[in-house]
PAMARDREN-46107 format. One record per residue: residue number from 1; residue in three letters; x, z, y of N, C-alpha, C, O, CB in turn. Coordinates in steps of 0.02 Angstrom, whole numbers. Glycine has a CB too. Example, Ala and Ser with C-alpha at 12.3 -4.5 7.8 and 13.67 -1.06 7.14 Angstrom:
// PAMARDREN-46107
site num=1&residu=ALA&n_xx=660&n_zz=390&n_yy=-284&ca_xx=615&ca_zz=390&ca_yy=-225&c_xx=660&c_zz=390&c_yy=-165&o_xx=712&o_zz=423&o_yy=-166&cb_xx=565&cb_zz=452&cb_yy=-224 $
site num=2&residu=SER&n_xx=642&n_zz=354&n_yy=-112&ca_xx=684&ca_zz=357&ca_yy=-53&c_xx=645&c_zz=394&c_yy=2&o_xx=670&o_zz=402&o_yy=57&cb_xx=704&cb_zz=286&cb_yy=-30 $
END
This chain:
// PAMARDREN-46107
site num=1&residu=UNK&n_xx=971&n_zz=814&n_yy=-1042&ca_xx=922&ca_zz=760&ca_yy=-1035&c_xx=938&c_zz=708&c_yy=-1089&o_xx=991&o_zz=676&o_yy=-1089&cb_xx=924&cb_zz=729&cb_yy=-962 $
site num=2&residu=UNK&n_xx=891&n_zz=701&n_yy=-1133&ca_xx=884&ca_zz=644&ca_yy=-1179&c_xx=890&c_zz=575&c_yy=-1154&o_xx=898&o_zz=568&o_yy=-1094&cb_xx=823&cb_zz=648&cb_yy=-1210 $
site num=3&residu=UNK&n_xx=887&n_zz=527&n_yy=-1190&ca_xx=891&ca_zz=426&ca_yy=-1146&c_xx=816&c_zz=431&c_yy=-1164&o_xx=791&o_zz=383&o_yy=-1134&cb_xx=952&cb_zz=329&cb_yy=-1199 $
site num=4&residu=UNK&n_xx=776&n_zz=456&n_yy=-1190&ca_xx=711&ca_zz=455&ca_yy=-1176&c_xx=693&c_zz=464&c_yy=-1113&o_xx=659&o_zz=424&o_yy=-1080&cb_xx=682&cb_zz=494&cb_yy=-1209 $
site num=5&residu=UNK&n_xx=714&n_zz=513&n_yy=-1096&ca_xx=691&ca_zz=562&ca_yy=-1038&c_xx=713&c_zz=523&c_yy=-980&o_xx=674&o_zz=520&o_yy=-932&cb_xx=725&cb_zz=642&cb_yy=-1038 $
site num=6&residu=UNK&n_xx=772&n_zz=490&n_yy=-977&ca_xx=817&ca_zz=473&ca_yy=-937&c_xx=771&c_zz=392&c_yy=-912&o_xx=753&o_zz=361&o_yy=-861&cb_xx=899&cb_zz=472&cb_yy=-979 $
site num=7&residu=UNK&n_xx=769&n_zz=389&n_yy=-973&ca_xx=741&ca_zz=310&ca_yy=-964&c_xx=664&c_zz=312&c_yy=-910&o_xx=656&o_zz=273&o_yy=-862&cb_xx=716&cb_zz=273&cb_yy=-1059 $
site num=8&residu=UNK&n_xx=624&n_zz=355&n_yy=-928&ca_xx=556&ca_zz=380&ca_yy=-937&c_xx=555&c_zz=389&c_yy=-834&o_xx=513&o_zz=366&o_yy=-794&cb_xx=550&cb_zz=471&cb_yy=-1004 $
site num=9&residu=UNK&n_xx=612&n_zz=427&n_yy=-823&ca_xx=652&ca_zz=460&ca_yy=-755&c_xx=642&c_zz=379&c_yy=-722&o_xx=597&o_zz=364&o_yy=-684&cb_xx=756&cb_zz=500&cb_yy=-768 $
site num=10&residu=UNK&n_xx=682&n_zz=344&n_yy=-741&ca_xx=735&ca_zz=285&ca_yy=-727&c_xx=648&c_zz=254&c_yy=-685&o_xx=624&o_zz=259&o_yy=-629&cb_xx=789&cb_zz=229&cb_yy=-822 $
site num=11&residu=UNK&n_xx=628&n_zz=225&n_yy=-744&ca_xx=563&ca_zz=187&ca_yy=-735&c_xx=504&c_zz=205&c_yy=-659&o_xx=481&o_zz=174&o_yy=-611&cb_xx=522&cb_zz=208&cb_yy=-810 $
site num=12&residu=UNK&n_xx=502&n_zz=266&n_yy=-687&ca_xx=461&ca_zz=320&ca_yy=-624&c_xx=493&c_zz=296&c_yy=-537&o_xx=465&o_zz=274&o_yy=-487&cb_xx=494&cb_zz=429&cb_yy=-644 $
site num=13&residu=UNK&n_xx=562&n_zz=312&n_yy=-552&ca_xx=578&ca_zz=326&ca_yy=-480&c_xx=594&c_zz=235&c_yy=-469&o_xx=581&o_zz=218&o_yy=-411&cb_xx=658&cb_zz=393&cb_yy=-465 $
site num=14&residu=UNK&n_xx=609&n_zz=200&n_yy=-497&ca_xx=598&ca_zz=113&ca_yy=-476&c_xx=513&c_zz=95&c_yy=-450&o_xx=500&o_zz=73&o_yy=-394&cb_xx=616&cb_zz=57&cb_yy=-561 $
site num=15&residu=UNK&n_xx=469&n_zz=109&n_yy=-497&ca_xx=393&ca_zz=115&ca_yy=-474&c_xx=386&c_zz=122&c_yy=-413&o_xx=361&o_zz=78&o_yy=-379&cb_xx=355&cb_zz=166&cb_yy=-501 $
site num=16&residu=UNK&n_xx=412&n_zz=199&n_yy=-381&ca_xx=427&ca_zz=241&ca_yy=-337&c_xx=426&c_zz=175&c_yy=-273&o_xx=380&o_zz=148&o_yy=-242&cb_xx=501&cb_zz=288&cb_yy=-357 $
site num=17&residu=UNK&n_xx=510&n_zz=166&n_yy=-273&ca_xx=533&ca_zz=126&ca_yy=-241&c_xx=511&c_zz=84&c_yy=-213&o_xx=510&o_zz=72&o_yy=-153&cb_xx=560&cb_zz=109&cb_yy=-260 $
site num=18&residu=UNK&n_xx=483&n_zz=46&n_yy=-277&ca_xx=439&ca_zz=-37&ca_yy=-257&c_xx=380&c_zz=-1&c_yy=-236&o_xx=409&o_zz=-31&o_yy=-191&cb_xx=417&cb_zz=-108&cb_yy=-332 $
site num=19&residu=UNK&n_xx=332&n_zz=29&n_yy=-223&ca_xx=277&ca_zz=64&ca_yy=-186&c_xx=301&c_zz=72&c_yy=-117&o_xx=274&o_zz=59&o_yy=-64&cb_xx=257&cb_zz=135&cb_yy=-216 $
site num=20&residu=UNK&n_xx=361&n_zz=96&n_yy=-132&ca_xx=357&ca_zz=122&ca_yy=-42&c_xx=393&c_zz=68&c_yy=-30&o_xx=366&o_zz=51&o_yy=22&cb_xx=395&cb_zz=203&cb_yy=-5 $
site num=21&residu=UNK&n_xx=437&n_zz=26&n_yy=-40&ca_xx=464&ca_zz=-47&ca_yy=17&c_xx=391&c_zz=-77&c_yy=19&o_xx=374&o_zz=-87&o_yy=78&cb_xx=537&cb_zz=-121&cb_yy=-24 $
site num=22&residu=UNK&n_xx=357&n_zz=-91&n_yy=-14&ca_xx=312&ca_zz=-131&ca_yy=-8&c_xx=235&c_zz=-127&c_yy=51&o_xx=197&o_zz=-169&o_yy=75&cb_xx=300&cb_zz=-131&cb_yy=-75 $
site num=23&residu=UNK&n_xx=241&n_zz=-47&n_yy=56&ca_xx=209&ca_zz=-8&ca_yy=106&c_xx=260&c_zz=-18&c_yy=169&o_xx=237&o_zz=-46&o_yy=218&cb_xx=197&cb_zz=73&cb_yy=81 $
site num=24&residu=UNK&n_xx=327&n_zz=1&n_yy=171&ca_xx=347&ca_zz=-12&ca_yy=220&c_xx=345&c_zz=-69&c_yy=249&o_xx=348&o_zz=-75&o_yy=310&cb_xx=388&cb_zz=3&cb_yy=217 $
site num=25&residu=UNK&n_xx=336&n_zz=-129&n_yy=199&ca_xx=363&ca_zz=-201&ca_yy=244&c_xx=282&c_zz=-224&c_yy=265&o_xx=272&o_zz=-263&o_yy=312&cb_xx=416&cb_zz=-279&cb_yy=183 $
site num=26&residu=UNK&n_xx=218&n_zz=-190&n_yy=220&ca_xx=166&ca_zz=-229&ca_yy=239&c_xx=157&c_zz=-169&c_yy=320&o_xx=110&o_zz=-180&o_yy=358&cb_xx=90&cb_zz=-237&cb_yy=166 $
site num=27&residu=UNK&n_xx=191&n_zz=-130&n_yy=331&ca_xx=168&ca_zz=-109&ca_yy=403&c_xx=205&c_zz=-121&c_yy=450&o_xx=189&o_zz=-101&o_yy=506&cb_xx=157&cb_zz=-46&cb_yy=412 $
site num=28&residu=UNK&n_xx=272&n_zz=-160&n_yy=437&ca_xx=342&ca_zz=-193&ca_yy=485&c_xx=288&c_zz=-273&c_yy=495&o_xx=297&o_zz=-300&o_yy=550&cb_xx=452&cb_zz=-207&cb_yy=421 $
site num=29&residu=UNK&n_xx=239&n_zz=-307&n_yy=452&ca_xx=216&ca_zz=-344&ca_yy=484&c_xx=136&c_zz=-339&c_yy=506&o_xx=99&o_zz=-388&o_yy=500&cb_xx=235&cb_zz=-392&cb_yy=454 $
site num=30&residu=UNK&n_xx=116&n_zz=-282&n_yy=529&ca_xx=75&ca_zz=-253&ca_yy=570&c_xx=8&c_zz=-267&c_yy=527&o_xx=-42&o_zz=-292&o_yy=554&cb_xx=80&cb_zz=-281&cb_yy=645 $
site num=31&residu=UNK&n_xx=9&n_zz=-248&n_yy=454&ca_xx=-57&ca_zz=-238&ca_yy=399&c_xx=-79&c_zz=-165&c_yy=435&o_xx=-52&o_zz=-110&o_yy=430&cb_xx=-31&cb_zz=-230&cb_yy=294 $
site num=32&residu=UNK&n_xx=-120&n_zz=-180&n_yy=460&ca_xx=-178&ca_zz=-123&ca_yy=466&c_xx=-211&c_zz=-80&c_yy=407&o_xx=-202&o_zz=-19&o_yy=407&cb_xx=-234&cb_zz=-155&cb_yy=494 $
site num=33&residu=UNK&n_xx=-242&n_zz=-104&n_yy=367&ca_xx=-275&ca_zz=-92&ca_yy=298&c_xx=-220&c_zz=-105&c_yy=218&o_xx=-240&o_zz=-136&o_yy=169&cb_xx=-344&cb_zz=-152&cb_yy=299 $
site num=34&residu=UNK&n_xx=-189&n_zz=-89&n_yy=221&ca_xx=-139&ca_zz=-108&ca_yy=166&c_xx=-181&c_zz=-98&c_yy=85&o_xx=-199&o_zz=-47&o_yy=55&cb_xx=-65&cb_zz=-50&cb_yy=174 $
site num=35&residu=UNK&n_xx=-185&n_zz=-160&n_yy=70&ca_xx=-231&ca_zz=-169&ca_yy=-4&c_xx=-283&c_zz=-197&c_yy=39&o_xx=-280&o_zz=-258&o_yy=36&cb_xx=-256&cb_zz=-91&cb_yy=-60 $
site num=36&residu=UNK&n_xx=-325&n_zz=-180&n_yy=74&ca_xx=-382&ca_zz=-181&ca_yy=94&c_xx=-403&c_zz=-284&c_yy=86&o_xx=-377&o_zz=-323&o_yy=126&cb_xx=-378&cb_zz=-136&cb_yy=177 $
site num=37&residu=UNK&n_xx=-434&n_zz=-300&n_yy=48&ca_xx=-456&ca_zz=-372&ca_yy=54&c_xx=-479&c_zz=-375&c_yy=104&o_xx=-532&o_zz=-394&o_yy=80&cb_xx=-499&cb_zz=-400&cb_yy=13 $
site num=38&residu=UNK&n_xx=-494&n_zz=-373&n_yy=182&ca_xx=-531&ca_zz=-378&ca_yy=236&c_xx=-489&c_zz=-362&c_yy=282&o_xx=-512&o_zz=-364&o_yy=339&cb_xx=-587&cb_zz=-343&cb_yy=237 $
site num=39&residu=UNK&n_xx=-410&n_zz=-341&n_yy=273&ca_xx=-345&ca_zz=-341&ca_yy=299&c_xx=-355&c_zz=-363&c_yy=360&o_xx=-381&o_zz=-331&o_yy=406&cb_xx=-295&cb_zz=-379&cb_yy=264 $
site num=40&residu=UNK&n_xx=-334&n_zz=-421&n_yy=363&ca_xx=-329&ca_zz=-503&ca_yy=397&c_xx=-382&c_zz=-505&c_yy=449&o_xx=-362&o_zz=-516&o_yy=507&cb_xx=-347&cb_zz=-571&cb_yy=338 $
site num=41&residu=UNK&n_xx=-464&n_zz=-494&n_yy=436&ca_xx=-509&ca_zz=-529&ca_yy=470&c_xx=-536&c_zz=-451&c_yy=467&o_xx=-579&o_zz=-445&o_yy=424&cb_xx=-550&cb_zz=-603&cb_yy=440 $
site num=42&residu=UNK&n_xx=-519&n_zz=-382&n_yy=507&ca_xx=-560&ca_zz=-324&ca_yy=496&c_xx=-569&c_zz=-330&c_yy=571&o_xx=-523&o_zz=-357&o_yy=600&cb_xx=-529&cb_zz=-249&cb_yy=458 $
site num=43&residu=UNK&n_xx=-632&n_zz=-305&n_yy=617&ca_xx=-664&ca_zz=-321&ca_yy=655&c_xx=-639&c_zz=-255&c_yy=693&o_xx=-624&o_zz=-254&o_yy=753&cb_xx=-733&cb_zz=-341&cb_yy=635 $
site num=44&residu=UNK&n_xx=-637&n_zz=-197&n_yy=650&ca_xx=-629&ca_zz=-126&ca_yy=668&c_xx=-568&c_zz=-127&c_yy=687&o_xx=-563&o_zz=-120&o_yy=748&cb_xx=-640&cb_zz=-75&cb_yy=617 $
site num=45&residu=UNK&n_xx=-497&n_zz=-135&n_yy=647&ca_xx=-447&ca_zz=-142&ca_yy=650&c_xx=-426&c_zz=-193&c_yy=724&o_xx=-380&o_zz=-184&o_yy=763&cb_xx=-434&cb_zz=-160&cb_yy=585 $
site num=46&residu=UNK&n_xx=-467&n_zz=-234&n_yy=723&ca_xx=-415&ca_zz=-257&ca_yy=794&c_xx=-451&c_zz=-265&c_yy=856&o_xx=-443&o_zz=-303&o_yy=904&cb_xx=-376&cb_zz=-331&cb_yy=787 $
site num=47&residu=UNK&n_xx=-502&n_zz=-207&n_yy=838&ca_xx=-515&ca_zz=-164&ca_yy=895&c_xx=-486&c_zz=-101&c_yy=916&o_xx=-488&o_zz=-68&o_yy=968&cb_xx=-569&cb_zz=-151&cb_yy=893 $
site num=48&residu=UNK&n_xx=-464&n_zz=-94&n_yy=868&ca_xx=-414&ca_zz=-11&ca_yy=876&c_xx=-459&c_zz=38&c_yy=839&o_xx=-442&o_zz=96&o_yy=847&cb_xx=-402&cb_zz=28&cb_yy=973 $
site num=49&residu=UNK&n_xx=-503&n_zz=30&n_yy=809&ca_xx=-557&ca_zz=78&ca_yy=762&c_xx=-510&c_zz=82&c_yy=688&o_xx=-473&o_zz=34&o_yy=677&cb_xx=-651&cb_zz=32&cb_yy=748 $
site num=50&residu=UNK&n_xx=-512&n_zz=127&n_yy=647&ca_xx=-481&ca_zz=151&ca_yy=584&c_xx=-542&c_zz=106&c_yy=520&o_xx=-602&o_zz=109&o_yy=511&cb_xx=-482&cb_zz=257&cb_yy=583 $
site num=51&residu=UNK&n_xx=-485&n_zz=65&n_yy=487&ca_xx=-535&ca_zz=29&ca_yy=429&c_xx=-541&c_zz=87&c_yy=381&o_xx=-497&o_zz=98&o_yy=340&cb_xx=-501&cb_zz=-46&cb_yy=386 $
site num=52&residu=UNK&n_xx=-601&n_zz=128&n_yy=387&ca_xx=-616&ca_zz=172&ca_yy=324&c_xx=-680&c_zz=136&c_yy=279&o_xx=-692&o_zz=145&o_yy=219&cb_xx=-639&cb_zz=256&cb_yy=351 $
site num=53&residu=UNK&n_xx=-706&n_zz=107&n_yy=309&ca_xx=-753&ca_zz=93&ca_yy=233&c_xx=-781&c_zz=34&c_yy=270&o_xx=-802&o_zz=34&o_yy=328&cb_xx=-822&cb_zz=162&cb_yy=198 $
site num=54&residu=UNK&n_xx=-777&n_zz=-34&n_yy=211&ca_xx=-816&ca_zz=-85&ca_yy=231&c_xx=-881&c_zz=-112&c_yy=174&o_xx=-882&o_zz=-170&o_yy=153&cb_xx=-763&cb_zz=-140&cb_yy=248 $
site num=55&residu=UNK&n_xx=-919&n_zz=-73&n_yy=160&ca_xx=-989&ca_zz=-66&ca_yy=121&c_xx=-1036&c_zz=-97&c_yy=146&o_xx=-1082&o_zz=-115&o_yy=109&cb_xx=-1015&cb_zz=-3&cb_yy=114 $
site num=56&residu=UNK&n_xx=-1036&n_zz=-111&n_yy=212&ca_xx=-1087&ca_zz=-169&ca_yy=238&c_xx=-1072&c_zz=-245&c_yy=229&o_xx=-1116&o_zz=-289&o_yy=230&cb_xx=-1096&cb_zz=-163&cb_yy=311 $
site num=57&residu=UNK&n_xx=-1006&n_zz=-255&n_yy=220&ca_xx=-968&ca_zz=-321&ca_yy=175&c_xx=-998&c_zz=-338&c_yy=133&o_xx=-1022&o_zz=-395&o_yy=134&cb_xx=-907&cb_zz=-315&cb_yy=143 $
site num=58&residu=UNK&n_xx=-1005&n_zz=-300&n_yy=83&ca_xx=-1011&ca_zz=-310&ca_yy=-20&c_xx=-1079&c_zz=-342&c_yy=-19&o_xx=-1106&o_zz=-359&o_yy=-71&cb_xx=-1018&cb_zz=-217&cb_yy=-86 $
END
């Protein structure tokens, strides 16, 4: 393995990392929709319904 390669490696699996703590901690404080702008105030979500598409929003 080259320090290209290594580096290239290095970068990937930190990305990695920070993706998934960041998924983990937004669902340790009970984000329903993670990314989702409508998170917070989803009507579906804290009714117990699955936020799949909010197109009547836009």
């Amino acid at each position: 393995m080259n320090f290209a390669t290594f580096i290239a490696t290095a970068v990937l699996v930190l990305i990695l990392y920070l993706a998934i703590r960041y998924i983990y901690k937004e669902k340790k404080k009970g984000t329903g929709c993670i990314g989702c702008p409508y998170a917070g105030s989803c009507h579906k979500h804290q009714s117990g319904q699955s936020c799949d598409s909010h197109s009547a929003m836009k």
